[in-house]
Every structure is written in C-alpha cells, then in structure tokens.
mmCIF entry with sequence, helices, sheets and N, C-alpha, C, O atoms, coordinates in Angstrom:
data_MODEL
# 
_entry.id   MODEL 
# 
_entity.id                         1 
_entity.type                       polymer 
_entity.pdbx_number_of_molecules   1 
# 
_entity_poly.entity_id                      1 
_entity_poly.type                           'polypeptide(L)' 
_entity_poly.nstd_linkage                   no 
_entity_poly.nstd_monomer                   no 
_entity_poly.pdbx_seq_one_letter_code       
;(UNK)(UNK)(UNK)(UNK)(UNK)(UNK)(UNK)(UNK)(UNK)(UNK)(UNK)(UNK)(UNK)(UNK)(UNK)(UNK)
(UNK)(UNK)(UNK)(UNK)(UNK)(UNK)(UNK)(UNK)(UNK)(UNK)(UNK)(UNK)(UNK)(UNK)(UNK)(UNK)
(UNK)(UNK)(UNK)(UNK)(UNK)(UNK)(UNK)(UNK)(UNK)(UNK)(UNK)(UNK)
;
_entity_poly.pdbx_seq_one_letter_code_can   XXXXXXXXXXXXXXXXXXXXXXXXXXXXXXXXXXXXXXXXXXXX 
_entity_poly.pdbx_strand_id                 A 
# 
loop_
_entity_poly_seq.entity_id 
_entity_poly_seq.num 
_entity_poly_seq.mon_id 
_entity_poly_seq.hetero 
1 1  UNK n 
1 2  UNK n 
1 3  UNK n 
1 4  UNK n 
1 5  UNK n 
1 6  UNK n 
1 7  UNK n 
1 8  UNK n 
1 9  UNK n 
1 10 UNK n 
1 11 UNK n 
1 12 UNK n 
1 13 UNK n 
1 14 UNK n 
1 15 UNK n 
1 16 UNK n 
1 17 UNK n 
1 18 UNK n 
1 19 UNK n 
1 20 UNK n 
1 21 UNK n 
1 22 UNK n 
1 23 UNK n 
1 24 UNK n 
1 25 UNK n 
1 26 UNK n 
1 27 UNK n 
1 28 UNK n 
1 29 UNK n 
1 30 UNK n 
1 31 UNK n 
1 32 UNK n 
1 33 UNK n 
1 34 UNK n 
1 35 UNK n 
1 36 UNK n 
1 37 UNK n 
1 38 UNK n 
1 39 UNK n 
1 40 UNK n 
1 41 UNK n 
1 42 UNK n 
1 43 UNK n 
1 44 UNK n 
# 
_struct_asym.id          A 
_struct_asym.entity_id   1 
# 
loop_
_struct_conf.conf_type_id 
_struct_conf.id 
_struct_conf.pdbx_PDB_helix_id 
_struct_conf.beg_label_comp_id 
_struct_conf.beg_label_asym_id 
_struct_conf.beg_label_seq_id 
_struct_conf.pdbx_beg_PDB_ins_code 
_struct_conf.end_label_comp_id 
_struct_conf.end_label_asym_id 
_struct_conf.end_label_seq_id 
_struct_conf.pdbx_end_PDB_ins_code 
_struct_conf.beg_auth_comp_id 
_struct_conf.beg_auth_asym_id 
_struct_conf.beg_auth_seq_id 
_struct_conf.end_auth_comp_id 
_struct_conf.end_auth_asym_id 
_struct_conf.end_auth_seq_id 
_struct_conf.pdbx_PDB_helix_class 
_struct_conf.details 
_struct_conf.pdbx_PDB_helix_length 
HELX_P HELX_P1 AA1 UNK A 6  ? UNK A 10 ? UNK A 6  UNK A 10 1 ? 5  
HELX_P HELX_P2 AA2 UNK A 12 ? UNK A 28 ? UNK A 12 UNK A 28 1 ? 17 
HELX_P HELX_P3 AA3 UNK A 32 ? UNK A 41 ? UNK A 32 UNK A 41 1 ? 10 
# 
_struct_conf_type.id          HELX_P 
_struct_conf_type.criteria    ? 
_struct_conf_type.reference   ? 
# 
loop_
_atom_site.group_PDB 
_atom_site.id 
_atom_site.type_symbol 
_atom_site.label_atom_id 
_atom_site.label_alt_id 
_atom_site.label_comp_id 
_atom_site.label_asym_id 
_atom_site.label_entity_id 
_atom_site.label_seq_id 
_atom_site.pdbx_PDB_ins_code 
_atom_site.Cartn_x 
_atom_site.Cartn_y 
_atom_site.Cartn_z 
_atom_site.occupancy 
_atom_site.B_iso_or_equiv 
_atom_site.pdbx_formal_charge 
_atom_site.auth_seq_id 
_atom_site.auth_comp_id 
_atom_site.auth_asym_id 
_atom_site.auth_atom_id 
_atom_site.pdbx_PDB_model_num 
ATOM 1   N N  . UNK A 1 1  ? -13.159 -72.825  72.328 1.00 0.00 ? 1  UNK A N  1 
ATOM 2   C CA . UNK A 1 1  ? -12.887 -74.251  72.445 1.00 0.00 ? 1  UNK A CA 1 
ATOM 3   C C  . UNK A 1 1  ? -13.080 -74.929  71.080 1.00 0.00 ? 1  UNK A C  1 
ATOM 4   O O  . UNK A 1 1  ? -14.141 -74.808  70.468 1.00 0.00 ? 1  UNK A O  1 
ATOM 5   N N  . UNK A 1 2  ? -11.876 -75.761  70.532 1.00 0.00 ? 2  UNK A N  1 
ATOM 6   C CA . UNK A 1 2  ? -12.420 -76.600  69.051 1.00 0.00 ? 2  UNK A CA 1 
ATOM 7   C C  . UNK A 1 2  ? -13.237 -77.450  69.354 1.00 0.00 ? 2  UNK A C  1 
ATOM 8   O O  . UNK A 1 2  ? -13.255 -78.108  70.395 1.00 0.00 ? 2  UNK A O  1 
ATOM 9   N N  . UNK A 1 3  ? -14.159 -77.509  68.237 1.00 0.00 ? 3  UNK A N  1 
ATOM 10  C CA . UNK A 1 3  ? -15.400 -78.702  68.573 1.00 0.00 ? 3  UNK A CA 1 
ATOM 11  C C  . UNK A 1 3  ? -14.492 -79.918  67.638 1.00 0.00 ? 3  UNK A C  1 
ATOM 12  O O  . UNK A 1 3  ? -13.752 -79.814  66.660 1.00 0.00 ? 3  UNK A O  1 
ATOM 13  N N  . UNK A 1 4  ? -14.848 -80.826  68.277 1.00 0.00 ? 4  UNK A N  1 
ATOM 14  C CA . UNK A 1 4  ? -14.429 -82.589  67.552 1.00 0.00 ? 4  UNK A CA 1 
ATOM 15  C C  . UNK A 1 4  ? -15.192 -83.068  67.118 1.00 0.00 ? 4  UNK A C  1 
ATOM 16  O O  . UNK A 1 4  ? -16.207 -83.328  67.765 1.00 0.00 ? 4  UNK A O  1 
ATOM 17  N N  . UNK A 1 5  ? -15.056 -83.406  65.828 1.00 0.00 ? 5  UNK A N  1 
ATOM 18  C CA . UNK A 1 5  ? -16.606 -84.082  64.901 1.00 0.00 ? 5  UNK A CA 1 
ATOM 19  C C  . UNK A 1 5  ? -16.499 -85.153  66.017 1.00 0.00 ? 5  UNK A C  1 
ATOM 20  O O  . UNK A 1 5  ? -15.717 -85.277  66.959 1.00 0.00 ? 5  UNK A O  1 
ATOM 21  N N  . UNK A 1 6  ? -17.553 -85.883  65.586 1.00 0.00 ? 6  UNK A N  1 
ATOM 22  C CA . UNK A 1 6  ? -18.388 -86.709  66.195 1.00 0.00 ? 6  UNK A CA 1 
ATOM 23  C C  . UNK A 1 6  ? -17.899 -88.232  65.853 1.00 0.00 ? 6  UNK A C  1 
ATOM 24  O O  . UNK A 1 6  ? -17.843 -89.233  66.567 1.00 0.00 ? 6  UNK A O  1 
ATOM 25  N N  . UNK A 1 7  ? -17.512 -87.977  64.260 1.00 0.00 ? 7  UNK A N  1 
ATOM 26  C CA . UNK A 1 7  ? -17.086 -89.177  64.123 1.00 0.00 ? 7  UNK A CA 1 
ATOM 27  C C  . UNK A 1 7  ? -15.453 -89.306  64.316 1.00 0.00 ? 7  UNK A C  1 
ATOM 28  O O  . UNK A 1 7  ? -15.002 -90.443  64.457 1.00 0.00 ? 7  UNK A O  1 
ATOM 29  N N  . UNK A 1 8  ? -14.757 -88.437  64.325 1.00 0.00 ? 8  UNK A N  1 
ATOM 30  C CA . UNK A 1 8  ? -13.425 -88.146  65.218 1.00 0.00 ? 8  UNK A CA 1 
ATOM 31  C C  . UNK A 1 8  ? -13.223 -88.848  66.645 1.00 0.00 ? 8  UNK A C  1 
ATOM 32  O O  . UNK A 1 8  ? -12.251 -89.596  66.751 1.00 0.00 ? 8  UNK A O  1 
ATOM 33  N N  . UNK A 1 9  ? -13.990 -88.682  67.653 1.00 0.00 ? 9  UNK A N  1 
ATOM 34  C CA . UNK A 1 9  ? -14.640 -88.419  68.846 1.00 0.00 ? 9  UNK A CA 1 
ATOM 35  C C  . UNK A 1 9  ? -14.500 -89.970  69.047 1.00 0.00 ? 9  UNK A C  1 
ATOM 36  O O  . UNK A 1 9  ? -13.663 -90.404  69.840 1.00 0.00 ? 9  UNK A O  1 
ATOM 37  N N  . UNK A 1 10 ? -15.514 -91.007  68.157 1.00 0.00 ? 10 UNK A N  1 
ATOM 38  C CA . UNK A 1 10 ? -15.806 -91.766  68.068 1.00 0.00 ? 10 UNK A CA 1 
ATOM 39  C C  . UNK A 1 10 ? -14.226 -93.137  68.220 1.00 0.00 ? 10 UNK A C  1 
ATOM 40  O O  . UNK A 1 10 ? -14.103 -93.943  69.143 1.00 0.00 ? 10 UNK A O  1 
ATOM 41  N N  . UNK A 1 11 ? -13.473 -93.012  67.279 1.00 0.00 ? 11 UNK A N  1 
ATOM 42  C CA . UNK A 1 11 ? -12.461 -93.590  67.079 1.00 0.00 ? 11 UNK A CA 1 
ATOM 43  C C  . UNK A 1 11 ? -11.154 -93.138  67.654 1.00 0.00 ? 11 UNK A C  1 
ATOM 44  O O  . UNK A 1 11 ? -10.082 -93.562  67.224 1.00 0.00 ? 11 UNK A O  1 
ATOM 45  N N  . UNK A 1 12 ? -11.258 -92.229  68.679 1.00 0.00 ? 12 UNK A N  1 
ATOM 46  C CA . UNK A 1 12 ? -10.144 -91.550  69.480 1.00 0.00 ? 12 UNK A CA 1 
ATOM 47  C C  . UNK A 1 12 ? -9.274  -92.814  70.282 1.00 0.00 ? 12 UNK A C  1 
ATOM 48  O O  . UNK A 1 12 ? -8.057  -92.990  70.215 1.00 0.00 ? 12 UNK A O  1 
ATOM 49  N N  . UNK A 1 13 ? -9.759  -93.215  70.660 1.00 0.00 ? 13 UNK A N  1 
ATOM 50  C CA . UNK A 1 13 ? -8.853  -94.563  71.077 1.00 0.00 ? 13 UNK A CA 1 
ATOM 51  C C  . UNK A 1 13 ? -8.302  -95.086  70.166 1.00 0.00 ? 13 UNK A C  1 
ATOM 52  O O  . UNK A 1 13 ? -7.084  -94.962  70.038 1.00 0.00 ? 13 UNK A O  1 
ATOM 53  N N  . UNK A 1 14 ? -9.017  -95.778  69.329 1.00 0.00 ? 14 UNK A N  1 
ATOM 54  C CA . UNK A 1 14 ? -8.259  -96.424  68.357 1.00 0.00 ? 14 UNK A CA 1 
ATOM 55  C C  . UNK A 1 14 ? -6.667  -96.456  67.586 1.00 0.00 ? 14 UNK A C  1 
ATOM 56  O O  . UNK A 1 14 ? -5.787  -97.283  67.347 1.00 0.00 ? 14 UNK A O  1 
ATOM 57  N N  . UNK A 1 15 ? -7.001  -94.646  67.331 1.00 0.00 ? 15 UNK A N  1 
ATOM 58  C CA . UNK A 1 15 ? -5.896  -93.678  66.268 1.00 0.00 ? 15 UNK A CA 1 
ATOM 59  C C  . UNK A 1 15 ? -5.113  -93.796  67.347 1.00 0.00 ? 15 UNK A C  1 
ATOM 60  O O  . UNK A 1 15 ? -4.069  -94.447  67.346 1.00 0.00 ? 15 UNK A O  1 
ATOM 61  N N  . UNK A 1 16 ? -5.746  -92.937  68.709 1.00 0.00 ? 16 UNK A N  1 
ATOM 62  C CA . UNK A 1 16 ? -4.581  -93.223  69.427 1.00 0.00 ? 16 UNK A CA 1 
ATOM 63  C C  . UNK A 1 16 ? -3.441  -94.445  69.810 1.00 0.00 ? 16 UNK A C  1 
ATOM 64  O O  . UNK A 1 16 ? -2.233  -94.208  69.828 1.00 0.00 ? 16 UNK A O  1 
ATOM 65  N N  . UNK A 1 17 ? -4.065  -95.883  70.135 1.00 0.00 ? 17 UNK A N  1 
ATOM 66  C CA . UNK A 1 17 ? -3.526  -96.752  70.209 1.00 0.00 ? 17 UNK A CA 1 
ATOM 67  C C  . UNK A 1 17 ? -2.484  -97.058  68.464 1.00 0.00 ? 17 UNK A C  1 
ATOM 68  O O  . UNK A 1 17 ? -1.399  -97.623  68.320 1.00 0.00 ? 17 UNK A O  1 
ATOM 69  N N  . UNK A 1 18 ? -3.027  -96.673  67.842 1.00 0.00 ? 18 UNK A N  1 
ATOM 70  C CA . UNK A 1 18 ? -2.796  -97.155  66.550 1.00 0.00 ? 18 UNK A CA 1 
ATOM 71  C C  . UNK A 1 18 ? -1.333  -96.801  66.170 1.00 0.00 ? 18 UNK A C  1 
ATOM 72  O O  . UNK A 1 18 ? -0.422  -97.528  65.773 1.00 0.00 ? 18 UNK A O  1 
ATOM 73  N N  . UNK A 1 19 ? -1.395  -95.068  66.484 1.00 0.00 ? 19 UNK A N  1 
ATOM 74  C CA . UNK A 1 19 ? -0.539  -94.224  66.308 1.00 0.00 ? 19 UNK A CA 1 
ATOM 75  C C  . UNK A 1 19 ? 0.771   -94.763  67.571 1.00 0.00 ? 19 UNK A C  1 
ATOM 76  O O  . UNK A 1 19 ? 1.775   -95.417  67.290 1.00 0.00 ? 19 UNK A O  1 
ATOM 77  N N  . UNK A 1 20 ? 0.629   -94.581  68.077 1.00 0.00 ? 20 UNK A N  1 
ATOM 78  C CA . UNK A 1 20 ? 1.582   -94.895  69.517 1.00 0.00 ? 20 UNK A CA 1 
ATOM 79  C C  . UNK A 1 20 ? 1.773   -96.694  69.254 1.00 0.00 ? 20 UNK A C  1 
ATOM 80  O O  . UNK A 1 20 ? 1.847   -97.269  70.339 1.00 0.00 ? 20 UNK A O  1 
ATOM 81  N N  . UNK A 1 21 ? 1.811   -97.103  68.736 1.00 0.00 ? 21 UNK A N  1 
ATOM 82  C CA . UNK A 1 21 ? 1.975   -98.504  68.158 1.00 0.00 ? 21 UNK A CA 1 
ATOM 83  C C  . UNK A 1 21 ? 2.879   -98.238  67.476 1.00 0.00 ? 21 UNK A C  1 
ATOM 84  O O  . UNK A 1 21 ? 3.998   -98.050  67.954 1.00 0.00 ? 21 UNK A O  1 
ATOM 85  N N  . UNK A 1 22 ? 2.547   -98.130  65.806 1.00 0.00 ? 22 UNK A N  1 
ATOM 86  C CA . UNK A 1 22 ? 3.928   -97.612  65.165 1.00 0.00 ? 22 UNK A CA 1 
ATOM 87  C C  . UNK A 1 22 ? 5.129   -96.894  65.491 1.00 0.00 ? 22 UNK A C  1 
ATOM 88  O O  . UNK A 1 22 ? 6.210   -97.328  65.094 1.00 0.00 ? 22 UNK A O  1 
ATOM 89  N N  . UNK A 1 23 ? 5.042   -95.650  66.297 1.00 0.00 ? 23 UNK A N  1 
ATOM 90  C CA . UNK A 1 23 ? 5.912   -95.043  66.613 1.00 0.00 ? 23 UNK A CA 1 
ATOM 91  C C  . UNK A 1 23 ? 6.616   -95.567  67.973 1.00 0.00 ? 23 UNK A C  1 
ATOM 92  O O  . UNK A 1 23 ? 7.402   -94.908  68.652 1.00 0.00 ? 23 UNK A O  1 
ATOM 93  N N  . UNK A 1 24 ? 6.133   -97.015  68.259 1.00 0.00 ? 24 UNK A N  1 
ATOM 94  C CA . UNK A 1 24 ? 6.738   -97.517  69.555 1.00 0.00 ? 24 UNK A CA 1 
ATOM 95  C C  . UNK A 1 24 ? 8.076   -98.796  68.758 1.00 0.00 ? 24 UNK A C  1 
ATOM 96  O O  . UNK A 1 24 ? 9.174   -99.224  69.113 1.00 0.00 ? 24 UNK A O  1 
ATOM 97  N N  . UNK A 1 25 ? 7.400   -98.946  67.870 1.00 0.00 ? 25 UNK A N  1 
ATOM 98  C CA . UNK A 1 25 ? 7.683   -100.217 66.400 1.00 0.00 ? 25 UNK A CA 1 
ATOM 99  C C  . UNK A 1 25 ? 8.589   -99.511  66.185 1.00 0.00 ? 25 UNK A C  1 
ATOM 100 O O  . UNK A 1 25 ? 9.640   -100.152 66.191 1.00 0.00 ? 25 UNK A O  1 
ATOM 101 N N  . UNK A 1 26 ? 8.674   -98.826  66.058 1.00 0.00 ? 26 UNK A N  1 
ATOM 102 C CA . UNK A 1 26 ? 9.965   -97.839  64.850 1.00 0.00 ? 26 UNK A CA 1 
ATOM 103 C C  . UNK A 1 26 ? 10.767  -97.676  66.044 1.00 0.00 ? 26 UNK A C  1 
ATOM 104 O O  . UNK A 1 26 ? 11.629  -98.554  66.022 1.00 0.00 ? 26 UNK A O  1 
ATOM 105 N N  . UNK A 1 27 ? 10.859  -97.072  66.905 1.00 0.00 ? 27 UNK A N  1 
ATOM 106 C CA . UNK A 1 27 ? 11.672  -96.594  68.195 1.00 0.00 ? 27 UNK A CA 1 
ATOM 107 C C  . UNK A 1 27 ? 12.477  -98.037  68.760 1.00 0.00 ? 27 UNK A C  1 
ATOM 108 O O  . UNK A 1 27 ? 13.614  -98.022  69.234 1.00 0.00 ? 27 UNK A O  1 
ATOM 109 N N  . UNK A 1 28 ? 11.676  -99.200  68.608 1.00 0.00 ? 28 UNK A N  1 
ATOM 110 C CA . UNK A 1 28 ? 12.274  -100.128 69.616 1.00 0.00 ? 28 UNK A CA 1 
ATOM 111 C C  . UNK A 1 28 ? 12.638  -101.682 68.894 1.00 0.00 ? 28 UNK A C  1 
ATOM 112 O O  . UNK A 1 28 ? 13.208  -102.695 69.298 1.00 0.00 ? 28 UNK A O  1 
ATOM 113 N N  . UNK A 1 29 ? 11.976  -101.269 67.603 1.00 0.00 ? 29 UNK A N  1 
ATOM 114 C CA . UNK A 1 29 ? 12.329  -102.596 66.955 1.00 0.00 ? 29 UNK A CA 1 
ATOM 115 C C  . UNK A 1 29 ? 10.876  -103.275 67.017 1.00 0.00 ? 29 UNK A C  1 
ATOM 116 O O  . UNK A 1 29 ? 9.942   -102.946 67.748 1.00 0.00 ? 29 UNK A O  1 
ATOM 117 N N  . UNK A 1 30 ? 10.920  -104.351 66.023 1.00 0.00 ? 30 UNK A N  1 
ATOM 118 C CA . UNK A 1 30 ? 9.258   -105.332 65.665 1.00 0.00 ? 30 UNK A CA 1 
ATOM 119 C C  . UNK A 1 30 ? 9.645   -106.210 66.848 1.00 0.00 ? 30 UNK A C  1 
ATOM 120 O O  . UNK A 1 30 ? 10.648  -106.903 67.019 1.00 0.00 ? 30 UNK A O  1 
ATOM 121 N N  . UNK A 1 31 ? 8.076   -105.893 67.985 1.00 0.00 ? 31 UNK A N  1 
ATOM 122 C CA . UNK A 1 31 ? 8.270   -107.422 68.958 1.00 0.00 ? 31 UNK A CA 1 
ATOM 123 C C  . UNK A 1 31 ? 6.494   -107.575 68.861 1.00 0.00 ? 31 UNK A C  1 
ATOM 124 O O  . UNK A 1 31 ? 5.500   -106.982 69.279 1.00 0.00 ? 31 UNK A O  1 
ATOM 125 N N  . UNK A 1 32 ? 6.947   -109.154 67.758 1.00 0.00 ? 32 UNK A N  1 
ATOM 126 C CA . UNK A 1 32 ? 5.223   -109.834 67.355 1.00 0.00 ? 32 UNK A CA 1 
ATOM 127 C C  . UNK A 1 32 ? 4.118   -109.676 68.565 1.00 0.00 ? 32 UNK A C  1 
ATOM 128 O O  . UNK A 1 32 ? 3.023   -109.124 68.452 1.00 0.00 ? 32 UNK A O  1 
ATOM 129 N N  . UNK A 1 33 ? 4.782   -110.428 70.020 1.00 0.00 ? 33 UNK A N  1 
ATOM 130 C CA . UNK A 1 33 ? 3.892   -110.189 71.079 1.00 0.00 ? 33 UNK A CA 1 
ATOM 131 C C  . UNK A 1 33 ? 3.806   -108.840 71.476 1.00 0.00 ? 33 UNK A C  1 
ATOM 132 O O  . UNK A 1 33 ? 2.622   -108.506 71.415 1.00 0.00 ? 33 UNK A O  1 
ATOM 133 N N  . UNK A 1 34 ? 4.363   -108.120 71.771 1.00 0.00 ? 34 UNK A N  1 
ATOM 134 C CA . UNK A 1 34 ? 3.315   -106.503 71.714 1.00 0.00 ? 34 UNK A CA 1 
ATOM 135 C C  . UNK A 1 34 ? 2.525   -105.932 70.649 1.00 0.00 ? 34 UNK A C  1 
ATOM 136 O O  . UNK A 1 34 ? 1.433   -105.412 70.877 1.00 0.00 ? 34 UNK A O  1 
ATOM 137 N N  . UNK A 1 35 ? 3.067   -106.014 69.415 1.00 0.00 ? 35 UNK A N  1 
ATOM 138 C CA . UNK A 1 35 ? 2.162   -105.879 68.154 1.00 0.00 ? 35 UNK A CA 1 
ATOM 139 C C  . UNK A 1 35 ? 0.887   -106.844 68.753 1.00 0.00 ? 35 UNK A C  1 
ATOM 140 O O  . UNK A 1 35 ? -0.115  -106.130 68.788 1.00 0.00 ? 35 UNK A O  1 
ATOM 141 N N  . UNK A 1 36 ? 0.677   -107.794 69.086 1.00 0.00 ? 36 UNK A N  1 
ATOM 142 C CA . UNK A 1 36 ? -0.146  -108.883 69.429 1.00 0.00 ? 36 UNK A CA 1 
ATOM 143 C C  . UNK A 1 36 ? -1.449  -108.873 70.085 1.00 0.00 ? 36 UNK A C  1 
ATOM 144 O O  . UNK A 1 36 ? -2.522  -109.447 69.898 1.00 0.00 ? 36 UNK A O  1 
ATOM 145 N N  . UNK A 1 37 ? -0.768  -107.622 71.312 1.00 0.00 ? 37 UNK A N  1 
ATOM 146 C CA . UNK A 1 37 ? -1.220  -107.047 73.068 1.00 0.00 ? 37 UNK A CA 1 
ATOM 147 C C  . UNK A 1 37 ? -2.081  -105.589 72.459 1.00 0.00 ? 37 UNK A C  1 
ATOM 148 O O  . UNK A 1 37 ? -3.294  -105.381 72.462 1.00 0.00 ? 37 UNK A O  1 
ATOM 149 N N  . UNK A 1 38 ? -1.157  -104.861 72.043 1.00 0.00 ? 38 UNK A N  1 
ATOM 150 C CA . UNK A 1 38 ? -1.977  -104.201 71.030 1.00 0.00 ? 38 UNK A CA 1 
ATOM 151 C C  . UNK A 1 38 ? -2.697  -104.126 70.347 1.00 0.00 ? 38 UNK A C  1 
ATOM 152 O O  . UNK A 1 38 ? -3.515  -103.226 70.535 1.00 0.00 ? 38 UNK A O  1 
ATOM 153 N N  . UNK A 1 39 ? -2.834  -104.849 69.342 1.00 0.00 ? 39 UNK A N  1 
ATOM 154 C CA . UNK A 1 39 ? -3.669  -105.578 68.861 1.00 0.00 ? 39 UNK A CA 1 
ATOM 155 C C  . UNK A 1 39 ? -5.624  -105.938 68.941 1.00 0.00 ? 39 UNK A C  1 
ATOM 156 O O  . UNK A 1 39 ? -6.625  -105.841 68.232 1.00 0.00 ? 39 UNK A O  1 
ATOM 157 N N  . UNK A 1 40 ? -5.155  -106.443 70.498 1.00 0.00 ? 40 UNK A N  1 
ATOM 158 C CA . UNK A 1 40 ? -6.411  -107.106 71.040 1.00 0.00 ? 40 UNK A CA 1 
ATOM 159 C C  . UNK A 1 40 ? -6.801  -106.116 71.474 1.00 0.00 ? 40 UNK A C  1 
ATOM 160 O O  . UNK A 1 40 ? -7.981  -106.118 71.125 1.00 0.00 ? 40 UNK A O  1 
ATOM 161 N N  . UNK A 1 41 ? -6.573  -104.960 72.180 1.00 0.00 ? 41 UNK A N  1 
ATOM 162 C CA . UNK A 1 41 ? -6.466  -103.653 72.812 1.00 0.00 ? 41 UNK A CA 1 
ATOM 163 C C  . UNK A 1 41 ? -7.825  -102.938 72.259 1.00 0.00 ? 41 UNK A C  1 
ATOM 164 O O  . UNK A 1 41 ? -8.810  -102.591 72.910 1.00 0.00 ? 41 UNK A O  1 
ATOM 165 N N  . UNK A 1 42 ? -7.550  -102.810 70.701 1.00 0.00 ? 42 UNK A N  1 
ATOM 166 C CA . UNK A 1 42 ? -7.993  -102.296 69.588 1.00 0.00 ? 42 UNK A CA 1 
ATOM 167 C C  . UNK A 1 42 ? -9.188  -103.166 69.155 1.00 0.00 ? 42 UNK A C  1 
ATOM 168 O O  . UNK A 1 42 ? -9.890  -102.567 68.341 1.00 0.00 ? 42 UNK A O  1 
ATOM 169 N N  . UNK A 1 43 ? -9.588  -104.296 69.432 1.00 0.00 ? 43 UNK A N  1 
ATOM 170 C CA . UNK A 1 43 ? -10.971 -104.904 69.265 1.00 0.00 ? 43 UNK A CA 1 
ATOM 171 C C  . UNK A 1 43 ? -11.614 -104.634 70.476 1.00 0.00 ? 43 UNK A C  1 
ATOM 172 O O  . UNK A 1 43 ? -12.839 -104.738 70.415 1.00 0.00 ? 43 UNK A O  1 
ATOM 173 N N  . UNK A 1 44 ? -10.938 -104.177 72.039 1.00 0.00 ? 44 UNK A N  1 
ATOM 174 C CA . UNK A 1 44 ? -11.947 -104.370 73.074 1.00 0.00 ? 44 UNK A CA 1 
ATOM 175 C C  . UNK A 1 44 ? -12.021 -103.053 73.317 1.00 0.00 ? 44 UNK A C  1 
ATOM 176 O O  . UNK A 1 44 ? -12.790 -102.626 74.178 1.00 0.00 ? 44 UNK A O  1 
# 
C-alpha cells in the first residue's frame, strides 16, 4: 500500500477541488459565479 505524507493528506481536498476547477474552466469556458461557488468551497 503507498503511504501519503501527511502533509499531502492534509490538503487533499483542496488540490482536488483546485484541480477539477481549472480543468472544468478550460472544458466549458470562464463562468465568474462557479469560479465564485468554488471558491468558497475551498475556505470551508
């Protein structure tokens, strides 16, 4: 089994949201209010 640093582990949401953001941006075009929704996502 790979072990996941800790501080990896830690920010897994984040990258994830982060990542799947851009590549939703690029796929569908800039819409400010989902960048927005996202956004807030990523502080809570």
């Amino acid at each position: 089994m790979i072990q996941i640093p800790q501080q990896i582990n830690k920010y897994k949401k984040p990258i994830v949201i982060t990542t799947s953001l851009i590549v939703l941006q690029i796929v569908f075009g800039f819409d400010p209010k989902f960048t927005f929704i996202n956004l807030i996502w990523l502080l809570v």
